[in-house]
TIVEXVO-8332 format. One record per residue: residue in one letter; x, y, z negated of N, C-alpha, C in turn. Coordinates in nm, 4 decimals, always signed. Example, Ala and Ser with C-alpha at 12.3 -4.5 7.8 and 13.67 -1.06 7.14 Angstrom:
<pts>
A  +1.3190  -0.5690  -0.7800  +1.2300  -0.4500  -0.7800  +1.3200  -0.3300  -0.7800
S  +1.2850  -0.2250  -0.7080  +1.3670  -0.1060  -0.7140  +1.2900  +0.0030  -0.7870
</pts>
This chain:
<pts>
X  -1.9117  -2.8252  -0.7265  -1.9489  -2.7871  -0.5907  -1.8342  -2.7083  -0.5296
X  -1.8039  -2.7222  -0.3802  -1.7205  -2.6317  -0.3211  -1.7973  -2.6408  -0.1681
X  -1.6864  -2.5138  -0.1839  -1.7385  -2.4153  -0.0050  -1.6131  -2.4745  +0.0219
X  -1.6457  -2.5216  +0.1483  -1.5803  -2.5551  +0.3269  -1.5557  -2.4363  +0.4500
X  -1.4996  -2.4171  +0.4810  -1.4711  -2.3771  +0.6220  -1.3942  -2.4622  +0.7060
X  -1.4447  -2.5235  +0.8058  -1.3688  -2.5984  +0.9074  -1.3381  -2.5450  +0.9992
X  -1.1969  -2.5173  +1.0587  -1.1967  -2.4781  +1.1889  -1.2053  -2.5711  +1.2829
X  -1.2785  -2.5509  +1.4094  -1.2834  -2.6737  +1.4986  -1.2081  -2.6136  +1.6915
X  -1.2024  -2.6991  +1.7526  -1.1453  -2.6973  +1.8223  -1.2795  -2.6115  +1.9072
X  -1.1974  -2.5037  +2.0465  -1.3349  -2.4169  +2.1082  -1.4726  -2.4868  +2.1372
X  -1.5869  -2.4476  +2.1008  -1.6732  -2.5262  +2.1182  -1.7404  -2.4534  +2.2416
X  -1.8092  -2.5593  +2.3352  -1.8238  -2.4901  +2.4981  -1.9658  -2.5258  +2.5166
X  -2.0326  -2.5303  +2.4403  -2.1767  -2.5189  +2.4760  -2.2650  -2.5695  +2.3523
X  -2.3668  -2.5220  +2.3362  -2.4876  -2.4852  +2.2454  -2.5306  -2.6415  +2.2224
X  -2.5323  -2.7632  +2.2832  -2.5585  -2.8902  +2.2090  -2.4555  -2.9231  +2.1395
X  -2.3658  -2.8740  +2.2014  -2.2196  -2.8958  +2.0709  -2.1977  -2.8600  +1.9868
X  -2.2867  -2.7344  +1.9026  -2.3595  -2.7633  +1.7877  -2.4237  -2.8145  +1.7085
X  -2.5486  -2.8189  +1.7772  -2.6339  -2.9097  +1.7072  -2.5909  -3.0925  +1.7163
X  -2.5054  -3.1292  +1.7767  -2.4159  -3.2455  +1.7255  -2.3484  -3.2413  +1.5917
X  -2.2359  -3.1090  +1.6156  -2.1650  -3.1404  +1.4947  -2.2706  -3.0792  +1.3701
X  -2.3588  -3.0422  +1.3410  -2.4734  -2.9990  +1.2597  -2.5210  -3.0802  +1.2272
X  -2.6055  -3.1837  +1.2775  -2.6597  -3.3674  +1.2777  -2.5351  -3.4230  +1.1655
X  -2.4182  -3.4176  +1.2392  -2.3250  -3.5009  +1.2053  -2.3132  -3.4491  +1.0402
X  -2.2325  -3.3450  +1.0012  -2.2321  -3.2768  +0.8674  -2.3500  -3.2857  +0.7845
X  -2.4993  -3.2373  +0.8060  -2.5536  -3.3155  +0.7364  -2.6218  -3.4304  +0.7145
X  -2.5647  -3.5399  +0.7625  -2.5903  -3.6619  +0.7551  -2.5138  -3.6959  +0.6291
X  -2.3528  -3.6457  +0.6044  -2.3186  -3.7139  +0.4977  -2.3364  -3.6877  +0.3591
X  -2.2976  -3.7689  +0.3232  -2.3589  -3.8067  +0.1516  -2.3029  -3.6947  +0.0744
X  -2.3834  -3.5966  +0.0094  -2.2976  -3.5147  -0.0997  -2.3041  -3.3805  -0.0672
X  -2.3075  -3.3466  +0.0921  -2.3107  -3.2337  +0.2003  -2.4173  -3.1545  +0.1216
X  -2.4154  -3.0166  +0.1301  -2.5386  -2.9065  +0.0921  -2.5941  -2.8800  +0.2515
X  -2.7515  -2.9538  +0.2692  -2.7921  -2.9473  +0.4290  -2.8240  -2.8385  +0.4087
X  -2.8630  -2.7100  +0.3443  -2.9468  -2.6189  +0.3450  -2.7999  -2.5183  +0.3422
X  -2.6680  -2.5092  +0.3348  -2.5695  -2.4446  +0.3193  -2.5176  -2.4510  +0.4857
X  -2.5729  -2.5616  +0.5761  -2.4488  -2.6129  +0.6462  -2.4780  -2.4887  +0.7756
X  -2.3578  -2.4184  +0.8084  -2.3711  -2.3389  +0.9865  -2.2323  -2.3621  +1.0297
X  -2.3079  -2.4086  +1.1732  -2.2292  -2.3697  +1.2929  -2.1860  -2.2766  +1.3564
X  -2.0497  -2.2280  +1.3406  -2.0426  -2.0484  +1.4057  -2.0193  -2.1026  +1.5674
X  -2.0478  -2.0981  +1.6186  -2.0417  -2.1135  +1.7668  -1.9113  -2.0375  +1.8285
X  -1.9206  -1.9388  +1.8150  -1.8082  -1.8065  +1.8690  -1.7064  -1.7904  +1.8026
X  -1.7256  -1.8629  +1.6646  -1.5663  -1.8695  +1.6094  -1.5174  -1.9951  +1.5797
X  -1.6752  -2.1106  +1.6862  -1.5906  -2.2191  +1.6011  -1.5769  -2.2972  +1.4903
X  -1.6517  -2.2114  +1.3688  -1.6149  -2.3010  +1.2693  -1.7616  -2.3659  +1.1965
X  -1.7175  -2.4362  +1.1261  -1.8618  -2.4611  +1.0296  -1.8540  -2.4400  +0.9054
X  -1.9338  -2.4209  +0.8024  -1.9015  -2.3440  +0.7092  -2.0241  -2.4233  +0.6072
X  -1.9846  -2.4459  +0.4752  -2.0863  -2.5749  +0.4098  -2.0462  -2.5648  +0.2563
X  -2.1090  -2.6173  +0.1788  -2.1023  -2.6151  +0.0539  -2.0827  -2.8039  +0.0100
X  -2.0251  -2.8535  -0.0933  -2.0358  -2.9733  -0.0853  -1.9953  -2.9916  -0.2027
X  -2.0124  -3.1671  -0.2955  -2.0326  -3.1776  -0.3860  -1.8795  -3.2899  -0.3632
X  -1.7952  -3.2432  -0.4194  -1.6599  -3.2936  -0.4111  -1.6654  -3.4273  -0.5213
X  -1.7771  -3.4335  -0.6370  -1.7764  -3.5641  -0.6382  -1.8000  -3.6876  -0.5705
X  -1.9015  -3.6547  -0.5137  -1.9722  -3.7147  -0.4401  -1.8710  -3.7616  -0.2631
X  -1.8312  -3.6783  -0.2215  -1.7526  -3.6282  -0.0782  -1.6300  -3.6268  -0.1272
X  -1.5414  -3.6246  -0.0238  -1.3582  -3.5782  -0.0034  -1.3774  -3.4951  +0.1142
X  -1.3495  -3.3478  +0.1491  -1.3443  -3.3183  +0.2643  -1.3187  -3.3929  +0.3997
X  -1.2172  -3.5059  +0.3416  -1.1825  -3.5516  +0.4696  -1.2755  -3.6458  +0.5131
X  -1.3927  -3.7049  +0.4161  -1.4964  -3.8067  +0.4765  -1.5734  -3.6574  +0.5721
X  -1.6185  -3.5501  +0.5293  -1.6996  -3.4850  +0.6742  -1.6182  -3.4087  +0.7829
X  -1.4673  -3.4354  +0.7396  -1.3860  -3.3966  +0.9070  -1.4159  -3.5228  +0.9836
X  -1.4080  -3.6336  +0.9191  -1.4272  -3.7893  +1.0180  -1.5682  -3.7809  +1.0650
X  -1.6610  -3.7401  +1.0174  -1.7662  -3.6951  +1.0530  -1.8160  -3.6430  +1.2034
X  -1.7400  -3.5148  +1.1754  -1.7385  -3.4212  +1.2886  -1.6428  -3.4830  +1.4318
X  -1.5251  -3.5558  +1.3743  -1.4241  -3.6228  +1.4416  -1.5044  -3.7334  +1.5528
X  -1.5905  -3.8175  +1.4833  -1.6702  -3.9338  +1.5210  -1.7798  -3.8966  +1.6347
X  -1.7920  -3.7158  +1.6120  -1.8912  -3.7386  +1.7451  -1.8339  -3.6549  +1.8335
X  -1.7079  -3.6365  +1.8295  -1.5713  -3.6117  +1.9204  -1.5423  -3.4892  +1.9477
X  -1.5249  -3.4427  +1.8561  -1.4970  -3.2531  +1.8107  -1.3180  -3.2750  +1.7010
X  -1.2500  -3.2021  +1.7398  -1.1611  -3.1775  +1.7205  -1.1433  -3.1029  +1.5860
X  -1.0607  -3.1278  +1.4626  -1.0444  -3.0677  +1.3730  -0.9273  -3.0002  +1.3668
X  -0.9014  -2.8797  +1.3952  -0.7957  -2.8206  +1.3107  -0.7267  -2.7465  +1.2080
X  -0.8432  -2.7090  +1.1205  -0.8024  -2.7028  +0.9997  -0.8899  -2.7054  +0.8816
X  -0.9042  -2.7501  +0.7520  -0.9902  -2.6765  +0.6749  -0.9499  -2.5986  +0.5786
X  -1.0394  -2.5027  +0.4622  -1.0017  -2.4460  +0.3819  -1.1182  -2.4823  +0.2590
X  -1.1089  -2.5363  +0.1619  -1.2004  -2.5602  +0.0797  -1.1506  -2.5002  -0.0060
X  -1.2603  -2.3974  -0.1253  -1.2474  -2.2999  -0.2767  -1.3984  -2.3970  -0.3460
X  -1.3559  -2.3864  -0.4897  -1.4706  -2.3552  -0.5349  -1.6058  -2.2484  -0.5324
X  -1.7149  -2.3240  -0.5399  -1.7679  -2.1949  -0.5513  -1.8370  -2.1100  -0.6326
</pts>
């Protein structure tokens, strides 16, 4: 298992959460009960099962419902 932090590009309103939220846990492997949206900083923050996932399948994720990625940081956890 590993922890995620994504930074995302400014997010400008409160459904633009709950998009990229839908989106993250939809995919395969994702911890839905780990997953938040920081709104005010931006980022999302998630736990995930790196067998299962590659970080970069839930940046395409977030990418696909047209949110901007600019960075992540994944640790074990």
């Amino acid at each position: 298992m590993k922890n995620a932090t994504i930074q995302l590009e400014s997010l400008t309103c409160p459904s633009c959460l709950q998009k990229i939220e839908a989106a993250v846990k939809a995919v395969q492997g994702v911890d839905v009960d780990s997953v938040q949206v920081l709104f005010n900083a931006s980022k999302v923050k998630l736990n995930f099962d790196d067998a299962q996932v590659a970080i970069e399948d839930i940046e395409s994720a977030i990418k696909r419902v047209g949110y901007e990625v600019q960075k992540s940081r994944v640790k074990p956890v």
